[in-house]
C-alpha positions in Angstrom: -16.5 28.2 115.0 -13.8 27.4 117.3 -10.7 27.6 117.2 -10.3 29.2 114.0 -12.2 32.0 112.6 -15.0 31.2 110.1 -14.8 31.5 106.4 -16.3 34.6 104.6 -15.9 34.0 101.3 -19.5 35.5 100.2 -19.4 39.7 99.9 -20.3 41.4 102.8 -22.2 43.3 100.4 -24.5 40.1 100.3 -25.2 40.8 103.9 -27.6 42.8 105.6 -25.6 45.9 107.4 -25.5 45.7 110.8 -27.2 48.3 113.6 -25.3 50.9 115.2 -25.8 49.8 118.3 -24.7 46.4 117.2 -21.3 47.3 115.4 -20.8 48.9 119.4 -21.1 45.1 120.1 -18.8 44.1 118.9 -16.3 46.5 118.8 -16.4 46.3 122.9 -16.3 42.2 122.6 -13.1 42.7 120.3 -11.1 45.1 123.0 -12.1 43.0 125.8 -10.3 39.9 123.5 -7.7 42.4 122.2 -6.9 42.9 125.9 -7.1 39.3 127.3 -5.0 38.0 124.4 -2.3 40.9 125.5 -2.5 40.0 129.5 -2.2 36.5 128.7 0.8 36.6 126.8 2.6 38.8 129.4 1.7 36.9 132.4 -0.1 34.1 131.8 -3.5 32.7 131.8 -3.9 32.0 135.3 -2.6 35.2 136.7 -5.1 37.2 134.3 -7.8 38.2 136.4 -11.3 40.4 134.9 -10.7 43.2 137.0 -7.3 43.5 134.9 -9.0 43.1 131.4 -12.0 45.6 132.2 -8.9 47.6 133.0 -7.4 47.2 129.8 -10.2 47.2 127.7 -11.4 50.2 129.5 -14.6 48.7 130.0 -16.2 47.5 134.0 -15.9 44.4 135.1 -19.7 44.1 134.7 -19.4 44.8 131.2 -16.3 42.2 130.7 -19.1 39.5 132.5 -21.9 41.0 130.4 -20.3 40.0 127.2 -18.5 36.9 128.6 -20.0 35.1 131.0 -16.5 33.1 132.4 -12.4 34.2 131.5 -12.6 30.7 129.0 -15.3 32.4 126.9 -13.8 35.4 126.3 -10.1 33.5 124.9 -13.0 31.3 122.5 -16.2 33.0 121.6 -15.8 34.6 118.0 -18.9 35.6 115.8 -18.7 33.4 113.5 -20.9 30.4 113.5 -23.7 32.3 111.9 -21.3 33.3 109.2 -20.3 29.4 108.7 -23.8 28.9 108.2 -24.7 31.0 105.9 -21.2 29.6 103.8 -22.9 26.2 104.2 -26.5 27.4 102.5 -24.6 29.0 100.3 -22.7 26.3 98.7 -24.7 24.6 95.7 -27.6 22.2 95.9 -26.7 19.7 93.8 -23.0 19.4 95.5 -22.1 16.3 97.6 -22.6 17.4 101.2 -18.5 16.2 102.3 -17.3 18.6 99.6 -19.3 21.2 101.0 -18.1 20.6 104.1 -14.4 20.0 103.4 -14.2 23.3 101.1 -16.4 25.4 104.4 -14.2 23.9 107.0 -10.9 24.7 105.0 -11.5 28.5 104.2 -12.4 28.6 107.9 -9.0 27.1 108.5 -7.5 29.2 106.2 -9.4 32.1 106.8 -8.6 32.4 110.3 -4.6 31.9 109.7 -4.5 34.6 107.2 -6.5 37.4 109.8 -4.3 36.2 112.5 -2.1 33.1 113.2 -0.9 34.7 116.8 -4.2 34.6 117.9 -4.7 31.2 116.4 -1.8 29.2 118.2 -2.4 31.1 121.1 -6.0 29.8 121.5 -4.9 26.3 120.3 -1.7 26.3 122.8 -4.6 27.7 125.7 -6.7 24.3 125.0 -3.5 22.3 125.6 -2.4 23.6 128.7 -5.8 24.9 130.5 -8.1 22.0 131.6 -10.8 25.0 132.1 -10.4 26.2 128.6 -10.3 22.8 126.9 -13.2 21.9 128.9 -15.0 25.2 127.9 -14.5 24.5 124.2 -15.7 21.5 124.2 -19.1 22.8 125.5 -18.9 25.8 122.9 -18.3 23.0 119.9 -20.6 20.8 121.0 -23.0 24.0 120.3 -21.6 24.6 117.0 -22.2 20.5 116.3 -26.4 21.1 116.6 -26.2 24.6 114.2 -24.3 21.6 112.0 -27.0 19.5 112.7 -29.8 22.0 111.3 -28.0 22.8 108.1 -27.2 19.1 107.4 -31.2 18.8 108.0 -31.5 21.6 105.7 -29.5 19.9 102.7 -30.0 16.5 103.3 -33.5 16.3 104.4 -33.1 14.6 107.5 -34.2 15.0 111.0 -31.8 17.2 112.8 -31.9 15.2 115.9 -31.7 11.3 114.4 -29.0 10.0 115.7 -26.7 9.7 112.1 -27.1 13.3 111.7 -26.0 13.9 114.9 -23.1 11.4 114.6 -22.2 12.7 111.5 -22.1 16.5 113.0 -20.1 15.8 116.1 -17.8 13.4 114.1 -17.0 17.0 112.0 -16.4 18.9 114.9 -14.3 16.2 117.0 -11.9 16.3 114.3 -11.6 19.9 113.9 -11.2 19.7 117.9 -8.6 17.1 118.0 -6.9 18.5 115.0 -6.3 21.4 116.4 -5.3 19.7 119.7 -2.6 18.1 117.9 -1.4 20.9 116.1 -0.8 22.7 119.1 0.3 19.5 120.5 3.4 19.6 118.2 4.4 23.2 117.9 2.5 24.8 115.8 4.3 22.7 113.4 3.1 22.5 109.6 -0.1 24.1 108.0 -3.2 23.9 110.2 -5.1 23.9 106.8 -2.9 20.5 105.3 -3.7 18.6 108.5 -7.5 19.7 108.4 -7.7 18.7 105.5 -6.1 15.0 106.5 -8.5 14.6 109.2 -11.4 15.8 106.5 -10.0 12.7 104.1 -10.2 10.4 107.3 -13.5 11.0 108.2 -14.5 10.9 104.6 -12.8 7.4 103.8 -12.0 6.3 106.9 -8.4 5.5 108.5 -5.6 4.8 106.3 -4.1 1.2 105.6 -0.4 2.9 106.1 1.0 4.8 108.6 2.0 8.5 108.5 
């Protein structure tokens, strides 16, 4: 879930533990974004080039393009959507589905603040000012909107693909897109989590007579 880090308020006890091999995984996808987040902030976005991250993530190119398949993934890709979905199934049955998704959505929010707010402006300010990286997460949300669909299809019922679950879905993760668009939009002014959980009111009641 882009652009802020999933929630994880279940144990990671709860959780099956993960292979050697995959804990290597990660651990090489986190320096590669340890190292892109560092270049970028010394020289820039554009002047960051792969050779330079494989560089200082001590890892070859090929691996850097193994893991991430264009420079924009690597600045958005977490590993976290399965985690969001488990938070989803894991909420109770017999709760409205918007107050499952307004409490999932603001520990996400709040959850990726708290582990790093650098990393969350910086990702936020990168969709702002790169047309290639807002483009990019548009594409990866737009993923994250059908794994949205399946666990609304899961709760509710319905068919994953009609077109209100779908609508529904994408109307979640346009405003957690254009939310965080604005909040970088302004300065990284305010609490990320207070206007998330505005735009969560206005897609739940709809717009506002008054003006803010």
């Amino acid at each position: 879930m882009n652009p802020m880090t999933a929630a994880r308020t279940s144990s990671p006890a709860d959780r099956p533990q993960l292979s050697l091999r995959e804990r290597k995984k990660i651990k090489t996808r986190e320096a590669i974004r340890t190292a892109t987040y560092a270049l970028v902030k010394e020289q820039g976005y554009d002047a960051t080039t792969i050779d330079q991250i494989a560089e200082r993530a001590e890892v070859s190119p090929s691996t850097v393009f193994r893991y991430f398949p264009t420079k924009e993934d690597i600045v958005l890709t977490d590993e976290y959507d399965p985690i969001l979905m488990e938070e989803l199934r894991a909420r109770p049955t017999d709760e409205p589905w918007s107050d499952s998704m307004r409490f999932v959505m603001l520990e996400a929010a709040r959850q990726g603040i708290e582990e790093d707010e650098e990393v969350a402006r910086l990702r936020t300010q990168l969709m702002v000012q790169v047309p290639a990286v807002r483009s990019r997460m548009m594409e990866s949300m737009s993923v994250t909107g059908r794994m949205l669909c399946t666990a609304i299809s899961e709760r509710t019922g319905r068919d994953p693909d009609s077109l209100e679950v779908r609508v529904y879905a994408m109307s979640l993760i346009g405003g957690l897109m254009e939310t965080s668009l604005y909040w970088a939009e302004n300065g990284h002014q305010g609490d990320f989590t207070a206007l998330l959980d505005r735009t969560m009111t206005v897609l739940q009641h709809g717009l506002p007579h008054e003006n803010r």
